[in-house]
C-alpha positions in Angstrom: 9.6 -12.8 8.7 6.5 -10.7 8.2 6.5 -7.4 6.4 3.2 -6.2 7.7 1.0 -6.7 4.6 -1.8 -6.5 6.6 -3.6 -9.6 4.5 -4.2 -11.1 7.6 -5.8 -8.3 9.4 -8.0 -7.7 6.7 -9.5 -11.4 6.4 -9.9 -12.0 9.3 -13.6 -13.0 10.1 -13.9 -12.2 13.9 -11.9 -8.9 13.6 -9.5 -10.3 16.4 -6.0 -9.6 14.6 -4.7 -6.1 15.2 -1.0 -4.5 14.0 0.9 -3.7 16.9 4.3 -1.7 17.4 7.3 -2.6 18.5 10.1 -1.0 20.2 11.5 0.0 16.9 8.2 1.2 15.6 7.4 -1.7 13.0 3.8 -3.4 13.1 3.3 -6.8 13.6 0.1 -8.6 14.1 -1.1 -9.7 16.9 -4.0 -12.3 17.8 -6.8 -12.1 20.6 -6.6 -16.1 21.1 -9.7 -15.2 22.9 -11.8 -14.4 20.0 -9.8 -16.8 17.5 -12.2 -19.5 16.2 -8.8 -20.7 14.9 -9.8 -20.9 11.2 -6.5 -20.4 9.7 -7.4 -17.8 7.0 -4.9 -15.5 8.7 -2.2 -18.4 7.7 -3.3 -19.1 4.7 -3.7 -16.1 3.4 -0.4 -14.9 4.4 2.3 -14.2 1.3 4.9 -14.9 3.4 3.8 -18.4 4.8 2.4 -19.4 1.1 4.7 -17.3 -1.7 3.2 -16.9 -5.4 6.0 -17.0 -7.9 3.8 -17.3 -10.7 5.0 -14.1 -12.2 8.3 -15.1 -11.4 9.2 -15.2 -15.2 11.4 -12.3 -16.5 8.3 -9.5 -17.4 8.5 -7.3 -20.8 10.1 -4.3 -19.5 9.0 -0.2 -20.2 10.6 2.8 -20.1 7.6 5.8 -19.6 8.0 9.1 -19.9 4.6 11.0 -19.4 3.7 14.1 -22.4 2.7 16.6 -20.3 5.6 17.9 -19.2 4.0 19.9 -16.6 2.2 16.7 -15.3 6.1 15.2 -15.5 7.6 17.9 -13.5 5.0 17.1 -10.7 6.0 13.5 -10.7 9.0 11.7 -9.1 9.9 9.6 -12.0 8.9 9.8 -15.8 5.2 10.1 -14.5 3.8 6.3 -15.0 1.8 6.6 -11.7 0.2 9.9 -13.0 -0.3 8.3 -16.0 -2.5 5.0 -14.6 -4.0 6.8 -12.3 -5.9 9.1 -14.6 -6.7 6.2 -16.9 -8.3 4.6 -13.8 -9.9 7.5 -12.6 -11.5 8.5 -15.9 -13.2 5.1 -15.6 -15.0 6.1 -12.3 -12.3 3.9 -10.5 -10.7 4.3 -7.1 -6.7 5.1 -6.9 -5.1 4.0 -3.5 -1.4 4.8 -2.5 0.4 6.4 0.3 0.0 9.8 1.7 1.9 11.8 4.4 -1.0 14.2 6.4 -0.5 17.6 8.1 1.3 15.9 10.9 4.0 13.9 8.5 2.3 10.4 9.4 2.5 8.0 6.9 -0.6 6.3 5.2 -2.8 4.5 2.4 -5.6 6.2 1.1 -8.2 6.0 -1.4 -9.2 8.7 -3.9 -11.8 8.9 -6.4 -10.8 12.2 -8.1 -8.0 13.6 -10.2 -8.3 16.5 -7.9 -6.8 14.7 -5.0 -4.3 12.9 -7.1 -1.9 15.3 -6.0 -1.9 13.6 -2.5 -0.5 10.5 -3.3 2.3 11.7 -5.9 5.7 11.9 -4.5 7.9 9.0 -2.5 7.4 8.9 0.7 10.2 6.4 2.1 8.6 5.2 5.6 6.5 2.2 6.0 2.8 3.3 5.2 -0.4 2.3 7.5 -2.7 0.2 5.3 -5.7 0.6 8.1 -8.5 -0.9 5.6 -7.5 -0.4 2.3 -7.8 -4.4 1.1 -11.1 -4.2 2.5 -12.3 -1.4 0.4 -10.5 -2.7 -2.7 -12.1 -5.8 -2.3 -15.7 -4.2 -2.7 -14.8 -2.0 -5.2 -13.7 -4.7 -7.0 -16.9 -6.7 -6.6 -19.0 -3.5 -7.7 -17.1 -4.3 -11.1 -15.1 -0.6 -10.7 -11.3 -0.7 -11.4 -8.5 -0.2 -8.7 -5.0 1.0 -8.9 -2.9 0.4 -6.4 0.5 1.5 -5.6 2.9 -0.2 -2.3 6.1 -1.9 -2.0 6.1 -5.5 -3.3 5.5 -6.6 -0.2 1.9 -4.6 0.0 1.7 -6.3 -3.5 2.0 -9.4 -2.9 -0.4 -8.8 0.3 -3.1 -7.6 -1.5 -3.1 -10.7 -4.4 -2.6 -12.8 -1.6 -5.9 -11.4 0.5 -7.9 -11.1 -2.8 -7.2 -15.0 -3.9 -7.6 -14.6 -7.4 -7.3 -12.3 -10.2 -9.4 -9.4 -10.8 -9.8 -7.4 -14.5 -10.2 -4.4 -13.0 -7.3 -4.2 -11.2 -3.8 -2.5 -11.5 -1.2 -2.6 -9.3 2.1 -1.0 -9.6 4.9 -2.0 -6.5 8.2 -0.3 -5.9 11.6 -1.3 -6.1 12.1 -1.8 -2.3 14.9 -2.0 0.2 12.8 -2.0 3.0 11.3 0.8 4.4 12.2 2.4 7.7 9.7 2.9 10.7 7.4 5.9 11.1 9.0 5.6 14.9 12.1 6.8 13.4 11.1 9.2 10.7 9.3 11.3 13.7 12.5 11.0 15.6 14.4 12.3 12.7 12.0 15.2 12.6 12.5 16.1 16.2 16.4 15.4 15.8 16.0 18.5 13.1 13.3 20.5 15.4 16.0 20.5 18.3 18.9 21.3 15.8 17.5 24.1 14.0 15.2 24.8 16.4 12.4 25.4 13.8 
């Protein structure tokens, strides 16, 4: 049942918990039993194995619509991210969301600027690489700076879960999610095009 939060690659203590891909290109974690000490914070941190529902109570619901309408235009939906992002920015904070580099790969970054806020605008539907991110936001965090973060609920929930409690400094924003499909086939996609139009 795992989503590949990555919670339990990112707490654990000896490092020996790495994301590995299967035949359909989805990461799942692994464990060196070598290394393992076998303290069980990969368990118990995991959202799957121990679900929060604490929020579970119908929210107050928004509709946003940015007022810079050239800001808008740049944005895939009304321009909330755009919106929270500068708030946290402005505030010296760190922003981290996906990003698709020069070679279309799928990814989580973290930018302190509004001029690299334009990397993480835009959906990109494949399932993003985490690499360290929960590490990072867990400093930044404890240096008292604020966070926004933006993933699938899943990510969410992964984050919360390898943080353990709440922080005031951070926002989070998840998607509505169907599940996302694999980088694996997202690159055979693009090659399915590069053959056909042979461009």
């Amino acid at each position: 049942e795992c989503f590949a939060c990555t919670a339990c690659v990112s707490s654990c203590p000896k490092s020996c918990i790495r994301m590995v891909k299967d035949e359909e290109g989805f990461a799942y974690p692994v464990i060196d039993e070598v290394n393992c000490i076998s303290c069980h914070l990969c368990e118990r941190v995991c959202p799957v194995e121990h679900p929060n529902y604490s929020n579970a109570k119908t929210p107050e619901t928004y509709a946003v619509l940015l007022k810079d309408v050239e800001e808008r235009k740049k944005s895939s939906s009304g321009g909330a991210f755009y919106a929270i992002a500068s708030f946290v920015l402005k505030k010296c904070g760190i922003v981290i969301g996906s990003t698709m580099d020069k070679n279309l790969q799928v990814r989580h970054i973290a930018i302190e600027s509004l001029d690299e806020l334009y990397k993480l605008r835009g959906s990109k539907y494949v399932q993003s690489d985490l690499g360290d991110v929960f590490s990072k936001i867990r400093q930044a965090l404890k240096d008292n700076r604020w966070c926004y973060f933006v993933g699938t609920g899943c990510q969410v929930a992964g984050l919360k879960s390898f943080l353990g409690k709440d922080y005031p400094t951070l926002i989070t924003s998840d998607l509505v999610c169907h599940g996302v499909p694999s980088q694996k086939l997202f690159d055979q996609h693009i090659s399915y095009l590069e053959e056909k139009y042979h461009d």
